[in-house]
N, C-alpha and C positions, 0 to 999 in steps of 0.2 A: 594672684594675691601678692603684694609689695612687701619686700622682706622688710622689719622694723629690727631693732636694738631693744634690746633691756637687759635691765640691771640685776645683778643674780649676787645675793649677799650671802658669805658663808658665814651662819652665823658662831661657830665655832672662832673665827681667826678676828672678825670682824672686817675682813676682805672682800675689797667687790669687783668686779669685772661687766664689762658687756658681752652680749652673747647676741647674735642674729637669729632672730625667728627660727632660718632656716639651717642652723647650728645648732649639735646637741650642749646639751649643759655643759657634757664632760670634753668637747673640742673648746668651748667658752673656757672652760677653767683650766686649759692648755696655754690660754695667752697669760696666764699671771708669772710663769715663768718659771716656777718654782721644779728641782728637776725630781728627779726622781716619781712623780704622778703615776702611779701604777694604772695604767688603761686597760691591761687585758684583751681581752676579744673585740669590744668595739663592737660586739653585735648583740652581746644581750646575754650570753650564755655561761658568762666566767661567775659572776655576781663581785667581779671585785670593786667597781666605781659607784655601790650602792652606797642612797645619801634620800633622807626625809626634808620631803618640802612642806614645809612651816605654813609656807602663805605664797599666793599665785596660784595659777594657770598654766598649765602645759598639755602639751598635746603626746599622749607614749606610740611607739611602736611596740610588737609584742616581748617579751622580755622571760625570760627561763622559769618557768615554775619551780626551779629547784632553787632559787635566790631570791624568787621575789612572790611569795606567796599570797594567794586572793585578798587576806588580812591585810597583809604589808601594802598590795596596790590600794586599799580602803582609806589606808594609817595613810597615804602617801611616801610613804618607802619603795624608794623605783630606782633604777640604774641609770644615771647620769649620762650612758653611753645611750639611752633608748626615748629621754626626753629633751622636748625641745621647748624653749618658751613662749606661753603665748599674752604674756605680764610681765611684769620685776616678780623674782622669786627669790624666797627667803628660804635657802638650802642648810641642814645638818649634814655633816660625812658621815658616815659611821663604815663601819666592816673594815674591810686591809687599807682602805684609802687613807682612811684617819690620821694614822701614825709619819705620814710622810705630809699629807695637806696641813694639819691641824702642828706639825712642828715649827718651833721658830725657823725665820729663815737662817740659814749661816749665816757667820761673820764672816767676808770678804778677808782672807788669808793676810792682807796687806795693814787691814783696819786691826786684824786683831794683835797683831806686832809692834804696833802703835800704841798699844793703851798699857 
């Protein structure tokens, strides 16, 4: 199967990024740059990079019943580090990611000496 690109919108920031098919959300939303992105385990088992997807398609690996309860994968509340795309997805952060994704970026040390 041919890896493809889409477009994965957080609709908290209003920031979008591409992500490859065969890339999870949460490597996708690694390219935006922003530092500090708490990733955790990367395998499913922390629940810290859990985020509700709005609209789209993705394909999960299994993910911790202690973070992402039967309900929550229904709600589509999944862990970013365990889904992959398989559409444009319209993502919410929520949990410990929030606070670091969803803040403005800094001001460039240089700019803000400036104003």
């Amino acid at each position: 199967m041919p890896t493809t690109q889409h477009e994965i919108s957080l609709v908290d920031t209003g920031e979008r990024y591409r992500c490859r098919s065969d890339q999870t959300v949460l490597a996708g939303m690694e390219t935006l740059g922003r530092r500090g992105i708490p990733v955790g385990c990367r395998q499913g088992g922390c629940g810290v990079c859990k985020v509700e997807v709005l609209s789209g398609q993705f394909t999960a690996r299994p993910m911790s019943q202690d973070h992402v309860s039967r309900e929550d994968a229904q709600a589509g509340r999944v862990l970013a580090c365990r889904i992959y795309p398989a559409s444009d997805l319209s993502v919410k952060v929520l949990g410990k990611m929030k606070k670091t994704v969803c803040a403005p970026p800094a001001i460039p040390r240089q700019a803000a000496e400036q104003t």
